[in-house]
C-alpha positions as CSV (number, residue, x, y, z in Angstrom):
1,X,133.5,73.9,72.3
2,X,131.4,77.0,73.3
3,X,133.3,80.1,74.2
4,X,131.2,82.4,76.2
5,X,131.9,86.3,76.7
6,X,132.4,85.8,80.9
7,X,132.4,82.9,82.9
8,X,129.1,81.4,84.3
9,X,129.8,82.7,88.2
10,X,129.8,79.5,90.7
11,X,129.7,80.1,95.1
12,X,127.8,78.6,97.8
13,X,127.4,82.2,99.2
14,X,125.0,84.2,97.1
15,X,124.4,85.7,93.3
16,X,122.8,88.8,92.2
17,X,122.0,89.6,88.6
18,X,120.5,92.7,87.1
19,X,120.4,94.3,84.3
20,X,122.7,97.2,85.3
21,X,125.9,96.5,87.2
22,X,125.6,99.1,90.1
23,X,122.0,97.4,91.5
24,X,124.0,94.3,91.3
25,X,126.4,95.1,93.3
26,X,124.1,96.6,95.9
27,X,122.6,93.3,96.2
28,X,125.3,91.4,97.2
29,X,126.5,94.4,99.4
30,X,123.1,93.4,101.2
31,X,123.6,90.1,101.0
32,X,127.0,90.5,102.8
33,X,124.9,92.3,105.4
34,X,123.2,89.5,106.4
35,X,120.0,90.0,104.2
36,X,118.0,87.5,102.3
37,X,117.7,87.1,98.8
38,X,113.8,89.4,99.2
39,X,116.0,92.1,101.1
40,X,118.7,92.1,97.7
41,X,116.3,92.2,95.5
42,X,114.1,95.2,96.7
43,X,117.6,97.3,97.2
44,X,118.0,96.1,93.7
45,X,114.8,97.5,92.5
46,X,115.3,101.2,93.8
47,X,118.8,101.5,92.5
48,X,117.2,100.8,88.9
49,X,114.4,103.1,89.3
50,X,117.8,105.3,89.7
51,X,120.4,103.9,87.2
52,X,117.6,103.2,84.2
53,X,115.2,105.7,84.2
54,X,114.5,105.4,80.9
55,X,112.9,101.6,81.5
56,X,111.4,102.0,85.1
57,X,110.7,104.1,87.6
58,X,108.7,104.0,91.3
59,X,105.3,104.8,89.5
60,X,105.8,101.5,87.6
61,X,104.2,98.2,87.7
62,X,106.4,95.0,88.8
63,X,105.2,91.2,88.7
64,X,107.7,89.1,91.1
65,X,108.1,85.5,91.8
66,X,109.7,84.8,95.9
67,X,110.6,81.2,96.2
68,X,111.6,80.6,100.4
69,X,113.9,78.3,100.7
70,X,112.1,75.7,102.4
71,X,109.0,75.9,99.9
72,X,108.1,73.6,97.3
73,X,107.1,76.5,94.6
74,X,107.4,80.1,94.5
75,X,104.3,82.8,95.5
76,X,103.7,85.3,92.8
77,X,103.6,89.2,94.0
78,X,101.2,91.0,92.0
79,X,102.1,94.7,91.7
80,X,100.5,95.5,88.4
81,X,98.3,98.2,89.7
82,X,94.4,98.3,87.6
83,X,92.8,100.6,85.7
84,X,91.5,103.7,87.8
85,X,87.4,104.1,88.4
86,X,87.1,106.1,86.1
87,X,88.5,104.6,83.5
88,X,85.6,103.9,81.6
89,X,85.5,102.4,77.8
90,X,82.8,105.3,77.7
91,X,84.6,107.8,78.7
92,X,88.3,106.9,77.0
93,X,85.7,106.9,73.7
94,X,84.4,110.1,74.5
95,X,88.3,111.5,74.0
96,X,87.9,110.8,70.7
97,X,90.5,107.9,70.7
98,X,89.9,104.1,69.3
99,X,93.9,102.8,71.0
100,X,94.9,104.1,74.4
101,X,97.6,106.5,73.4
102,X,101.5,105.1,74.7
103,X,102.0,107.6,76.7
104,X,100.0,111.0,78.9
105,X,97.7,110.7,81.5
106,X,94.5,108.4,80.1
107,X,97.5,105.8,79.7
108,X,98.5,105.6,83.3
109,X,97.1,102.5,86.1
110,X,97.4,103.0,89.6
111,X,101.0,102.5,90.5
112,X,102.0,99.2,91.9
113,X,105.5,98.2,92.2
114,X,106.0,100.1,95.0
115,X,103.4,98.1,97.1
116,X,104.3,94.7,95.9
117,X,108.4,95.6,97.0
118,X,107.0,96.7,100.5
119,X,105.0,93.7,100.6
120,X,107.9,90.7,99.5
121,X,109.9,93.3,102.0
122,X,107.6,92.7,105.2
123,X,106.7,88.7,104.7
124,X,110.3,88.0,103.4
125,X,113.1,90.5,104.3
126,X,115.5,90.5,107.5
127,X,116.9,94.6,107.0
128,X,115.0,97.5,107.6
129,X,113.3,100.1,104.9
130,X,116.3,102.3,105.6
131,X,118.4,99.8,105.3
132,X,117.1,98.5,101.9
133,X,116.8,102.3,100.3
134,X,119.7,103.7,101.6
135,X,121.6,102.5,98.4
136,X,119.5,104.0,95.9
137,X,118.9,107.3,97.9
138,X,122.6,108.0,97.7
139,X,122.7,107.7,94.3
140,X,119.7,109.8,93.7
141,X,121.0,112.2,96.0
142,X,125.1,111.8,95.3
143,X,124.8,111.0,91.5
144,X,125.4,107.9,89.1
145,X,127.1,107.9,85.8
146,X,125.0,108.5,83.0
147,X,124.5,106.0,80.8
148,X,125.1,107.3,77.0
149,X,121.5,105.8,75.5
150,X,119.7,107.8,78.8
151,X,121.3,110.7,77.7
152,X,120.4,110.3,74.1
153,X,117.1,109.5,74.7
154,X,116.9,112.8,76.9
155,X,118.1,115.1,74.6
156,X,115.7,113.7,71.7
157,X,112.9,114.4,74.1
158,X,114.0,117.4,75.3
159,X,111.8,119.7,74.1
160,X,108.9,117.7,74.6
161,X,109.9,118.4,78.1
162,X,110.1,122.2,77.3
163,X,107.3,122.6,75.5
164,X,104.6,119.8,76.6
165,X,105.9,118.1,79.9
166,X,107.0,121.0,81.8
167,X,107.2,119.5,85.3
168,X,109.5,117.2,83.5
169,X,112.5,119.5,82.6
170,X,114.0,120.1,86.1
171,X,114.1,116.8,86.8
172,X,116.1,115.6,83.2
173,X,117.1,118.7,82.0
174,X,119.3,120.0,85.0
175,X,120.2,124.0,84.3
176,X,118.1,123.8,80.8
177,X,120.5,121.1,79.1
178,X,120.2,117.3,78.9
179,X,122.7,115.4,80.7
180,X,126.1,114.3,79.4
181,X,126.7,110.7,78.6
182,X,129.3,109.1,81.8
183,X,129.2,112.1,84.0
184,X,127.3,112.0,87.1
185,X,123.3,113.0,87.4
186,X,121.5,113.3,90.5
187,X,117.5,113.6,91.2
188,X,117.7,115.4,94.0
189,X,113.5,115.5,94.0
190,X,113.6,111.5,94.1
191,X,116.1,111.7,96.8
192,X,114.0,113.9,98.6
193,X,110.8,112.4,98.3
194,X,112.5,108.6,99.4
195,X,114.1,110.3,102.6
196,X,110.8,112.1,103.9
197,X,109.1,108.3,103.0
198,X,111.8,106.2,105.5
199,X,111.7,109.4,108.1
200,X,107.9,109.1,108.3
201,X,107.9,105.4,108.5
202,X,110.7,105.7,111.5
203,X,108.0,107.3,113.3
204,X,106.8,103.9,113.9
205,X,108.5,101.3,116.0
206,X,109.4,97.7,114.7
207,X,110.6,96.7,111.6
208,X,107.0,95.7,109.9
209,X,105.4,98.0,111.4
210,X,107.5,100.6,109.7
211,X,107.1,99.1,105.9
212,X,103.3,99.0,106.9
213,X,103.7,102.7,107.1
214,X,105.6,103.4,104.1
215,X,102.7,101.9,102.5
216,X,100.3,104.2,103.7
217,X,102.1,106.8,102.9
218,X,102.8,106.3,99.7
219,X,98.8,105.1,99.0
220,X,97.1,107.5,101.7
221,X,99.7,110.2,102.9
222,X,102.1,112.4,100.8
223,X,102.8,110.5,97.8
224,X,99.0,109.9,97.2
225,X,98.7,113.7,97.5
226,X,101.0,114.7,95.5
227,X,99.3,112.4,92.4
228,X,95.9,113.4,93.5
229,X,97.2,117.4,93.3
230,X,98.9,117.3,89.9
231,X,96.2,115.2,87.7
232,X,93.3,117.8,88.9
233,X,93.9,120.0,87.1
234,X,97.0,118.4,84.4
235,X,96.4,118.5,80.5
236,X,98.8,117.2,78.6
237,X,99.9,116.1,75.3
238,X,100.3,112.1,74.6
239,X,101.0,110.0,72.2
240,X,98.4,110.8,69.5
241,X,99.7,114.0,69.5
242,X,96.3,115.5,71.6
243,X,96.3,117.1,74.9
244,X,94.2,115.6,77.8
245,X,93.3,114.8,81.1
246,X,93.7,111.6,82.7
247,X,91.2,109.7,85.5
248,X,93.6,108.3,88.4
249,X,93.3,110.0,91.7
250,X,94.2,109.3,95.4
251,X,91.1,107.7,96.1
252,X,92.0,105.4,93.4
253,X,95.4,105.0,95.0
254,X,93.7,104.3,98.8
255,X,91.6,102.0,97.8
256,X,94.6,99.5,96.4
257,X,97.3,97.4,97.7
258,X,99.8,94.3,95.9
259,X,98.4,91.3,96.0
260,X,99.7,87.5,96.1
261,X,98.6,84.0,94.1
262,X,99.9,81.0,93.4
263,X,102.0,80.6,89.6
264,X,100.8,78.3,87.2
265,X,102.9,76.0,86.0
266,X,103.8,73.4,83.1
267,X,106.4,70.4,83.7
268,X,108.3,69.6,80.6
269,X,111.3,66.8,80.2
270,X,111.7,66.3,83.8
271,X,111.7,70.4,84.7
272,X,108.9,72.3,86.0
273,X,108.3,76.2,85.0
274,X,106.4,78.5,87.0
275,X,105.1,81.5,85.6
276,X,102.4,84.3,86.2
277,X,98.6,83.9,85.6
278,X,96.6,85.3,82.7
279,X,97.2,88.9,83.2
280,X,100.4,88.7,82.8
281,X,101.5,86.6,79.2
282,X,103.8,84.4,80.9
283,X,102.1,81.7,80.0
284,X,102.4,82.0,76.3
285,X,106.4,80.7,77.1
286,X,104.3,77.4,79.0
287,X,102.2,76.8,75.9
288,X,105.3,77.0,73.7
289,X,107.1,74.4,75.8
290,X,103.8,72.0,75.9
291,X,103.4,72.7,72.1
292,X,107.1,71.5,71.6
293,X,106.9,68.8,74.0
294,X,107.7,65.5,72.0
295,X,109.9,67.8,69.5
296,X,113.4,65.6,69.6
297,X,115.0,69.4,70.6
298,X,118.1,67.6,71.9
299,X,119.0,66.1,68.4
300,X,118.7,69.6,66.7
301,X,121.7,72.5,66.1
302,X,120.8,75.0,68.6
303,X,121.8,77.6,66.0
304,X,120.3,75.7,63.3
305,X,117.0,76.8,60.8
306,X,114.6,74.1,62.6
307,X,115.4,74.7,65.9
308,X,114.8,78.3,65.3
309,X,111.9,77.5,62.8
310,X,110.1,75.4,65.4
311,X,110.4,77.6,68.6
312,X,109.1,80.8,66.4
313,X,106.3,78.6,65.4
314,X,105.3,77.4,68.5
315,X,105.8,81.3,70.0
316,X,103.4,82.8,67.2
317,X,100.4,79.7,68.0
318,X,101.2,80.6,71.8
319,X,100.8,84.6,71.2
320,X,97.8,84.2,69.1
321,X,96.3,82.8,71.9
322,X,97.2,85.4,74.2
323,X,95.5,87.9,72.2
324,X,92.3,85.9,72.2
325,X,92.5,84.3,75.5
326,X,94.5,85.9,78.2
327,X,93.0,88.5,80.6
328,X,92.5,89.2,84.1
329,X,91.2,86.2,85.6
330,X,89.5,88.2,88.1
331,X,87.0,89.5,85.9
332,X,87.1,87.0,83.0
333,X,87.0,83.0,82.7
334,X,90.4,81.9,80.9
335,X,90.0,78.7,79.6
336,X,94.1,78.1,80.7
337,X,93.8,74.4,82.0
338,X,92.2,74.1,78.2
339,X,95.1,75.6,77.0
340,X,97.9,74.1,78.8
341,X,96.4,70.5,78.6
342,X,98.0,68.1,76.2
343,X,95.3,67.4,73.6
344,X,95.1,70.8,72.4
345,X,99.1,70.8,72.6
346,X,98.8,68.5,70.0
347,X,96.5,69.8,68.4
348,X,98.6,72.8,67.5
349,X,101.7,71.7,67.1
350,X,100.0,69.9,64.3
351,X,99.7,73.1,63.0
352,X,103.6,73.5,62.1
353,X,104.6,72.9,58.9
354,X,107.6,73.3,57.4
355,X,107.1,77.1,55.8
356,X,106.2,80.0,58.1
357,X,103.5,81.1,58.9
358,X,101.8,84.6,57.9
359,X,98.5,84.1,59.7
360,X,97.1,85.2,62.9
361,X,96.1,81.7,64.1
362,X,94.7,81.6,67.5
363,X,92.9,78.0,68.6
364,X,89.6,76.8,68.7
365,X,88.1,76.5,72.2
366,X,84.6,76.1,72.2
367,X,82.1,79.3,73.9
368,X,85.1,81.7,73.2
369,X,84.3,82.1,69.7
370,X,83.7,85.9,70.3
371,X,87.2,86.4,71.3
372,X,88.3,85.0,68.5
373,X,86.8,87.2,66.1
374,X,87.5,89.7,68.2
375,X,91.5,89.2,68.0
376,X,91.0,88.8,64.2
377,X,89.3,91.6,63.2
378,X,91.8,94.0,65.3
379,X,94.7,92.8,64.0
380,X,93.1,93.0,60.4
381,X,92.9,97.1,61.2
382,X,95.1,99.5,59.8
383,X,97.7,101.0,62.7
384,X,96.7,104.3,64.6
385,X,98.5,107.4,64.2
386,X,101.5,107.7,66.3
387,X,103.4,110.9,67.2
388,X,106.5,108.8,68.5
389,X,106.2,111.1,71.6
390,X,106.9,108.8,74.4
391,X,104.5,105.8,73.1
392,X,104.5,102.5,73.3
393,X,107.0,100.8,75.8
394,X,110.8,101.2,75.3
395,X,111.9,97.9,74.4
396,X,114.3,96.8,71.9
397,X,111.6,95.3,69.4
398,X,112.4,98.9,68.1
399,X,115.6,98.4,66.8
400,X,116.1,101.2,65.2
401,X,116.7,103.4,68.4
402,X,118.1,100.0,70.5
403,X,119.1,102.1,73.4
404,X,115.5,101.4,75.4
405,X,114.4,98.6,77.3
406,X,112.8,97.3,80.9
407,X,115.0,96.0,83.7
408,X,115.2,92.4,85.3
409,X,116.3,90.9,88.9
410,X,117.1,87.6,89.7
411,X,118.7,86.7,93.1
412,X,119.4,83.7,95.0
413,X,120.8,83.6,98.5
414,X,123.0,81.5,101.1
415,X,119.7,79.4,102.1
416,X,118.4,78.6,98.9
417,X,115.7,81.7,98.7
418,X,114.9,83.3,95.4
419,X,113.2,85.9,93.4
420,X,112.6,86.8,90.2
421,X,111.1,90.5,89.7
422,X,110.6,92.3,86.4
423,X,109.9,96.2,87.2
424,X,108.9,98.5,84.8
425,X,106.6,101.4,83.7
426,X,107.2,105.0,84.7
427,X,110.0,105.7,82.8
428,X,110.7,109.0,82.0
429,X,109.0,109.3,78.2
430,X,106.0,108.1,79.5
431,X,104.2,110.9,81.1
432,X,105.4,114.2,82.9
433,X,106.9,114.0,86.1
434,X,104.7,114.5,89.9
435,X,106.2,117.8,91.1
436,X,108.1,117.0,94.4
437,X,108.6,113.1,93.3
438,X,111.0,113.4,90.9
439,X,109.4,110.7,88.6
440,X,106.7,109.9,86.5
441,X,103.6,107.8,86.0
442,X,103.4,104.4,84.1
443,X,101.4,104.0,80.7
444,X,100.5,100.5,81.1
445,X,96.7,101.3,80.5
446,X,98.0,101.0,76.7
447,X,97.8,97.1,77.4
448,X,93.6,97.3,77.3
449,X,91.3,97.4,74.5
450,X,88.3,100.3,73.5
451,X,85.9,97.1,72.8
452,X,83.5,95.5,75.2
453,X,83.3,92.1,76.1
454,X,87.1,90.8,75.9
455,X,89.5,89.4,79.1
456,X,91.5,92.9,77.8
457,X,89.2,95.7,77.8
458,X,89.5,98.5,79.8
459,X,87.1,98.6,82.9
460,X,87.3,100.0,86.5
461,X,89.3,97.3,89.0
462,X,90.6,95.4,86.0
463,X,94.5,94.6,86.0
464,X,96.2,95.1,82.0
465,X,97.4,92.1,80.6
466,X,100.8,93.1,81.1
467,X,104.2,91.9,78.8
468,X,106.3,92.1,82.3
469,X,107.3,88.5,82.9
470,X,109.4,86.5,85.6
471,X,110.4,83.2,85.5
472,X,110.8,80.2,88.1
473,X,111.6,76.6,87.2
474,X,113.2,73.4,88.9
475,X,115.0,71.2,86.6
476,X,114.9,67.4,86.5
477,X,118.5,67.2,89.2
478,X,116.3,69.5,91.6
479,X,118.2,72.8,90.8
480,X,116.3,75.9,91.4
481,X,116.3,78.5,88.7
482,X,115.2,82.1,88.5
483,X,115.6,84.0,85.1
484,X,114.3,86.5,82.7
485,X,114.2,89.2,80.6
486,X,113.3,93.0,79.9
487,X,111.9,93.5,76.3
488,X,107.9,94.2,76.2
489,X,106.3,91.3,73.9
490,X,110.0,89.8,73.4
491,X,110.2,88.7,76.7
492,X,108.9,85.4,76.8
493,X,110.2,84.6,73.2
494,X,114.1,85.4,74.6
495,X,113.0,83.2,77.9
496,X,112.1,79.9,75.5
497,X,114.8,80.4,73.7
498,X,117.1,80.3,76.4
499,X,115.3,77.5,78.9
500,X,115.3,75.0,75.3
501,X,119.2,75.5,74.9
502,X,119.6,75.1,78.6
503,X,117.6,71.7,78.9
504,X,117.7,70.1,75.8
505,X,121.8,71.2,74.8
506,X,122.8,71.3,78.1
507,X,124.4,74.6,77.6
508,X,125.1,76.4,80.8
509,X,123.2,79.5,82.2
510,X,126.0,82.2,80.5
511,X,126.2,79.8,77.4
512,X,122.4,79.8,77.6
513,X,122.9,83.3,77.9
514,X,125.1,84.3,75.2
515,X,123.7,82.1,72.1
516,X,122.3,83.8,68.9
517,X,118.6,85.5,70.0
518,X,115.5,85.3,67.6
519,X,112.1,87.0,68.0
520,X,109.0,87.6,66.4
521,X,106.9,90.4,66.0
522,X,104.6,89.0,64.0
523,X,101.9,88.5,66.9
524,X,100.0,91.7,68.0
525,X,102.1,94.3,69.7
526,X,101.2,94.9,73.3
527,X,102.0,98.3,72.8
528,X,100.4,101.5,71.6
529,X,99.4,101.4,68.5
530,X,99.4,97.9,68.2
531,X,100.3,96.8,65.1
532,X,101.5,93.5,63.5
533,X,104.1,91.9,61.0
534,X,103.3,89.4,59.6
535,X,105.9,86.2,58.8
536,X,108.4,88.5,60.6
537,X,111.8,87.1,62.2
538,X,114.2,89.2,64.0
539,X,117.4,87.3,64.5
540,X,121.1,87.8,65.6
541,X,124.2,87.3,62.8
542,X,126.0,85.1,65.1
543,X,123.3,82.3,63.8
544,X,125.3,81.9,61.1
545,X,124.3,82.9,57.3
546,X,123.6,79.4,56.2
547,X,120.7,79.2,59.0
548,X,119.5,82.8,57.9
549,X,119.3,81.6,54.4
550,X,117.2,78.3,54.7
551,X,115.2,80.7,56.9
552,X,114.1,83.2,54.2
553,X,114.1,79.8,51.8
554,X,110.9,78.5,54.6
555,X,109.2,82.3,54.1
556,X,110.2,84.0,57.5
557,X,110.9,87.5,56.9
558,X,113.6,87.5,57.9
559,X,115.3,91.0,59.4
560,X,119.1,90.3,60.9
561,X,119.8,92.8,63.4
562,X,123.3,94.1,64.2
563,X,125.6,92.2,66.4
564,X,124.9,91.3,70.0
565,X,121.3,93.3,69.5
566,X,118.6,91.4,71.1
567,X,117.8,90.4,74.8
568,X,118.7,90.9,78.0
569,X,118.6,87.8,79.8
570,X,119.7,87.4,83.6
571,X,119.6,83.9,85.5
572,X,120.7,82.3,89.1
573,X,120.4,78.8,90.4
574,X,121.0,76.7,93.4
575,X,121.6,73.0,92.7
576,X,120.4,70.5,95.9
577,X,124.1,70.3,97.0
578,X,124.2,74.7,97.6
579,X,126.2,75.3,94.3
580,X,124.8,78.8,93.4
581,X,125.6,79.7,89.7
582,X,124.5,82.8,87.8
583,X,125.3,85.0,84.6
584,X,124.1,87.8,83.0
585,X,124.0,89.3,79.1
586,X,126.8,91.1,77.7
587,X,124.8,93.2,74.9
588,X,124.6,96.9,76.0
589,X,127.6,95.9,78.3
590,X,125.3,97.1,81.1
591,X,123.8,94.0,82.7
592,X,125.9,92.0,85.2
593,X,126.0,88.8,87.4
594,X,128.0,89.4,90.8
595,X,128.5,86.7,93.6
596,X,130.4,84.7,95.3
């Protein structure tokens, strides 16, 4: 039998999970008022730009995934903002750097969650803007409790923020001290700046016509303005340990909005799985499932060495390839119909042998040789000097301060809508904060590369090939799933691990949920300064230390983390019939599943 830590939720009504109980709540809260599962889900996101500061903030980047009730497949919203103009390979050289830093101004995109909410708001909401930021402006405004790891992670950047970041102390260092752990902490800037943003958009009449305005202000009017005004004249320290200026301006920001495209897809044992294009590495987890295709998964202990032997396998072929392959298709061919097509499935799944693995082994597709090499040589170079001040992304690949992380939604309503949304960037140790905003600026420009030529280097226009990754599938009985994951290059990993125990052991979405996690970082880190580890398996006690042994015994590297240490996974479903189910992680006892 297999014991869970809470139940899997079941109702016909409507589930919200998150990865922090409160935004939970304030979906279903406007659920209960009538809204759809679009409506939940953007409440959802402002509370966590509240509640989490330390993983996202309204400066951030967000891919989502909105499946309408009555459509066959979901739209992808694409609110990873692009590089500015002038972010130029040429000029990011000039600075003297070889690796965008993690963190300060050269690392920052044009900010584009905002855009994509307002946008999923308008073509799939019922409630107002008010009415969909009132929750989050109260507890900007009123106060939340503190989590302990945002507190910690304040007070070890505190004077950062007194020395470098100045515009940043005010806001996290209230009266000159960092906040204390479970008491309440308020942003009364944020609060400010998201009242002035509904009052000007109430200046219009209607509904759209109101989010239409919050857009321009936030791209054209005040918001805009108050970037623009700050990074004129702004020289800061980042992550290398220099100080400099960075490029984005409000032209940059007027000249941008959220886009949508179709997913791309790969149907495995009866399921399809819908994830994000090429600019996005969702779909490294559709390679892994094509690679492990005629696998007999089913006949395999979930918690056993080959089950976990295969999947890492599979994930480091599939994330070799993203290195050397994955881009933004708007500027790049990416060969992905190559790549998702079954004859080179085979081919690499021939690949896995019974030992792991210590190479970077990226496949052969003929005229992307050059990408190749590319991929190779990098991940051959020695790592870049980190400073540790605010770099790379706060996810918990860095266990050894495992109180950092993104945030995840997934929400299903009454009528069968959906969404999956993964917001992130412009957390609070990634650049100062905009006087008058309250928040900062992403870092997401740490996803490009200094060398010409490649799907991933840096040029005006060009979207990063982000790690922020939402999920969609239908399962062979027609259920409708939405799930996912916070956790930079882990995210995916996490995602296969739990969709293979879900189809092939029939373990339920909290089961799913709940099971021993495993990751990799052996591919090439996403993140600033971008290194690798070769053979390396991160992997959670509970698997049991006969499965850890035979592990180590095949040559993983194997490093066991501490108990319940790894993941954050979220998930809702509808079956045909209108069961809704959902269920949420218990590690960092943050993340919850509500409904009913």
């Amino acid at each position: 039998m297999t014991f869970t830590t809470r139940p899997e939720l079941k109702g016909s009504f409507g589930m919200c999970a998150s990865t922090h109980w409160i935004a939970s709540a304030v979906g279903m809260k406007l659920l209960e008022a009538g809204g759809t599962a679009t409506d939940a889900a953007v409440g959802m996101a402002f509370v966590l730009n509240v509640v989490e500061p330390h993983l996202n903030g309204p400066l951030g980047d967000m891919p989502a995934m909105v499946w309408p009730a009555d459509a066959d497949a979901p739209v992808v919203y694409c609110g990873q903002g692009p590089a500015p103009a002038g972010a130029t390979i040429a000029h990011y050289r000039a600075e003297g750097i070889e690796v965008i830093p993690g963190s300060g101004l050269l690392a920052t995109v044009i900010p584009g969650a905002f855009d994509a909410l307002m946008l999923m708001l308008r073509d799939h909401g019922r409630l107002s803007l008010r009415e969909v930021m009132e929750p989050a402006i109260y507890y900007a405004d009123h106060g939340h409790p503190m989590l302990p790891r945002v507190a910690a992670e304040i007070e070890n950047l505190s004077e950062v923020f007194r020395q470098e970041w100045p515009t940043s102390a005010p806001v996290w260092l209230p009266g000159g001290q960092a906040p204390v752990a479970n008491e309440l902490f308020r942003n009364p800037d944020l609060a400010a700046y998201w009242k002035r943003l509904v009052v000007e958009a109430e200046a219009t009449k209607g509904r759209e016509a109101q989010i239409e305005a919050a857009r321009r202000a936030f791209y054209e009017g005040f918001v805009a303005e108050a970037i623009d005004d700050y990074m004129r004249d702004a020289c800061v320290i980042d992550a290398t340990g220099e100080r400099r200026k960075g490029v984005l301006n409000g032209q940059d920001m007027a000249g941008w909005r959220a886009t949508t495209e179709a997913p791309i897809y790969a149907d495995t044992h009866g399921s399809r799985v819908w994830k994000c294009g090429a600019w996005n590495q969702g779909p490294a987890l559709l390679q892994a499932l094509r690679i492990l295709e005629h696998d007999p998964l089913g006949d395999l202990d979930p918690r056993g060495d080959e089950f976990v032997h295969l999947a890492v396998e599979a994930l480091k072929l599939a994330f070799a390839d993203r290195e050397a392959y994955y881009g933004d298709p708007d500027f790049s061919d990416i060969p992905m119909d190559t790549l998702l097509s079954p004859d080179y499935a085979r081919a690499r799944r021939a690949q896995i042998g019974e030992d792991a693995s210590l190479e970077q082994r990226p496949g052969s597709i003929t005229g992307f040789e050059h990408q190749v090499a590319a991929f190779l040589e990098r991940a051959a170079r020695p790592l870049v000097k980190d400073t540790g001040i605010g770099s790379g992304e706060p996810t918990m690949a860095h266990l050894t301060n495992q109180d950092r992380d993104t945030v995840h939604i997934d929400v299903i309503d009454q009528w069968g809508n959906a969404v999956s949304a993964t917001p992130s960037g412009g957390w609070l140790k990634s650049n100062p904060v905009i006087p008058g905003l309250g928040v900062p600026l992403n870092s997401r420009a740490q996803m490009f590369w200094l060398d010409e030529g490649l799907p991933t280097s840096l040029a005006p226009g060009r979207r990063p090939r982000t790690t922020l990754s939402p999920s969609m599938a239908r399962m062979a009985d027609g259920t409708r799933l939405a799930f996912g994951t916070p956790g930079g290059d882990q995210q995916d990993q996490w995602q296969l691990t739990f969709l293979l125990r879900h189809i092939h052991h029939g373990l339920n979405l909290q089961e799913a949920i709940d099971a021993p996690l495993f990751h990799t970082a052996h591919l090439q880190a996403s993140f600033f300064p971008r290194g690798t580890r070769p053979g390396h398996l991160m992997i959670e006690p509970a698997i049991g230390q006969e499965a850890i042994a035979k592990l180590a015994a095949r040559g993983h590297r194997v490093e066991v983390t501490e108990p319940w240490a790894a993941g954050r996974l979220s998930a809702a479903s509808r079956r045909p019939d209108g069961m809704l189910k959902a269920a949420a992680t218990p590690r960092l006892m943050q993340a919850y599943a509500v409904g009913r």
